[in-house]
C-alpha positions as CSV (number, residue, x, y, z in Angstrom):
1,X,-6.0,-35.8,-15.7
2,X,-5.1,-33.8,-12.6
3,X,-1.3,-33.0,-12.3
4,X,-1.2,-35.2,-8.5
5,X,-2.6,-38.1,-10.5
6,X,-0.3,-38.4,-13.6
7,X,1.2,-42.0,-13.7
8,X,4.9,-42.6,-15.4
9,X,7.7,-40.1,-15.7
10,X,5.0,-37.3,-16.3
11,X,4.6,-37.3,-12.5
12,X,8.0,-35.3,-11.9
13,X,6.4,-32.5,-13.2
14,X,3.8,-32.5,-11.6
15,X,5.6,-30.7,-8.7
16,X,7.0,-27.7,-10.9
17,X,3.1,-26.9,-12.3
18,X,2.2,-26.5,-8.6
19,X,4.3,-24.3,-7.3
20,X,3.8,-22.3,-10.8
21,X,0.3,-22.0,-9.8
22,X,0.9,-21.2,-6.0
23,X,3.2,-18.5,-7.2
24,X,1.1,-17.3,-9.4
25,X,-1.6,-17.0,-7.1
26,X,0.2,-15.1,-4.6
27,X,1.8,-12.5,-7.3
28,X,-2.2,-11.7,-8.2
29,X,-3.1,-11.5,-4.2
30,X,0.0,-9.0,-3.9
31,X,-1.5,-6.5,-6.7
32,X,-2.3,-3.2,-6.1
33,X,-5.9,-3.1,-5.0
34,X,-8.1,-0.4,-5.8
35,X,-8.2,2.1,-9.1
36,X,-4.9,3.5,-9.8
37,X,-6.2,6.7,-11.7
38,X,-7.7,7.8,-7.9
39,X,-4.3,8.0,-7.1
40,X,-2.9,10.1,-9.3
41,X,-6.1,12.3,-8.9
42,X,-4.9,12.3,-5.5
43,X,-1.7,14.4,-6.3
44,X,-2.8,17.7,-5.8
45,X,-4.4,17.7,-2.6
46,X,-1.3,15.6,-1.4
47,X,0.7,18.8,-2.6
48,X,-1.9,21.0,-0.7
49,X,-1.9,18.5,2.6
50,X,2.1,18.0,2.9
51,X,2.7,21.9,2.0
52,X,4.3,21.0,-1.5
53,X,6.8,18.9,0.5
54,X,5.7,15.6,1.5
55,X,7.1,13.0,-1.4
56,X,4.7,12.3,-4.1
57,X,6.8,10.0,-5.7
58,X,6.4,7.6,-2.6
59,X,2.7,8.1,-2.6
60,X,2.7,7.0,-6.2
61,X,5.5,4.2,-6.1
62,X,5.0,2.7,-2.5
63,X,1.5,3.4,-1.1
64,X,-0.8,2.8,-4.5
65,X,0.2,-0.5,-5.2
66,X,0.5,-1.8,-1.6
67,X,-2.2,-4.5,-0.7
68,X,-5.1,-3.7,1.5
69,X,-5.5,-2.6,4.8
70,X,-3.2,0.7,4.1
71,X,-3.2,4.5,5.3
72,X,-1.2,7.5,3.8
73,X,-0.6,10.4,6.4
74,X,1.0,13.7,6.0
75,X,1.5,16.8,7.9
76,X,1.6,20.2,6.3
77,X,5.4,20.0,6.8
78,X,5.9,18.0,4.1
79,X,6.0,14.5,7.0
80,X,4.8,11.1,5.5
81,X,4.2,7.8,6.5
82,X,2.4,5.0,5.3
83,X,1.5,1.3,6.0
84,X,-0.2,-1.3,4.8
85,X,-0.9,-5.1,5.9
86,X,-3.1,-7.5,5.3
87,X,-2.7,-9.0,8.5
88,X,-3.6,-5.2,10.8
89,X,-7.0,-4.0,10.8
90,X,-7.7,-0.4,9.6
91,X,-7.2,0.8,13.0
92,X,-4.2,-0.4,13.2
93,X,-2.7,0.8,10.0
94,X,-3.8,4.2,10.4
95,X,-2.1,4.3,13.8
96,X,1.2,3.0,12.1
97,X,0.9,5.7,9.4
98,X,0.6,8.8,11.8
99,X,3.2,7.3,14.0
100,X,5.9,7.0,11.0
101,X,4.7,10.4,9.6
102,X,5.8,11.6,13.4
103,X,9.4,10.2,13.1
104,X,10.4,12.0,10.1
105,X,13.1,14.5,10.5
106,X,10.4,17.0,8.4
107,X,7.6,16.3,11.4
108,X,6.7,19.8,13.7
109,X,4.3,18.9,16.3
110,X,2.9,22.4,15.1
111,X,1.5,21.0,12.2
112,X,0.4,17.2,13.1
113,X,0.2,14.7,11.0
114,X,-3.4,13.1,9.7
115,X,-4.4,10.4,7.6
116,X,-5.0,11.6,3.8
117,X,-5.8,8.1,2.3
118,X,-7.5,5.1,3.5
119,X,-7.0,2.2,0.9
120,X,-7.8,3.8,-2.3
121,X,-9.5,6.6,-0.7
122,X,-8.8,10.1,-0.4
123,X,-10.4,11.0,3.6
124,X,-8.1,14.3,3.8
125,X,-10.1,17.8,4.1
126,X,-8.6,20.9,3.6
């Protein structure tokens, strides 16, 4: 019988199984989405992009498993920034990205930032 019809003292946990599953349901939603081994195939042209600088631990840690819509930029400074929303389009992610690559202390307008991944996608050319 379903948990919101259960009759007796079964009822009060009814409650608790709910939540379980709305929980549940939003810890698989908040996944990393994509394949994890692009990623870390990734690394060395993020080396090559961010001139051996930019921080490919926070590539690895933060960006991968962030949820869809994301962007990764870099600069050849070693400058990062990356964001990700499910709420912002694509435009709008990249946009954030190159702007927070633009506030690091490491960013030279000389060498501008530009977006290395999209999602789970590496878009950066040397």
């Amino acid at each position: 019988m379903a948990d919101h019809l259960m009759i007796g003292a079964s009822w009060r946990r009814a409650p608790s199984r709910v939540i379980a599953a709305v929980l549940a349901a939003f810890a698989g939603a908040a996944q990393a989405e994509g394949d994890p081994a692009a990623y870390r195939a990734a690394v060395p042209a993020l080396e090559r992009a961010g001139g051996g600088k930019t921080c490919v631990t926070c590539f690895l840690e933060r960006y991968a498993p962030a949820e869809f819509n994301k962007a990764f930029a870099v600069s050849a400074d070693g400058a990062y920034g990356g964001r990700w929303s499910r709420r912002l389009s694509m435009d709008q992610v990249r946009r954030e990205a190159l702007e927070s690559c633009q506030r690091k202390p490491e960013f030279n307008p000389a060498n501008p930032c530009v977006i290395f991944f999209e999602n789970d996608r590496l878009v950066w050319r040397p």
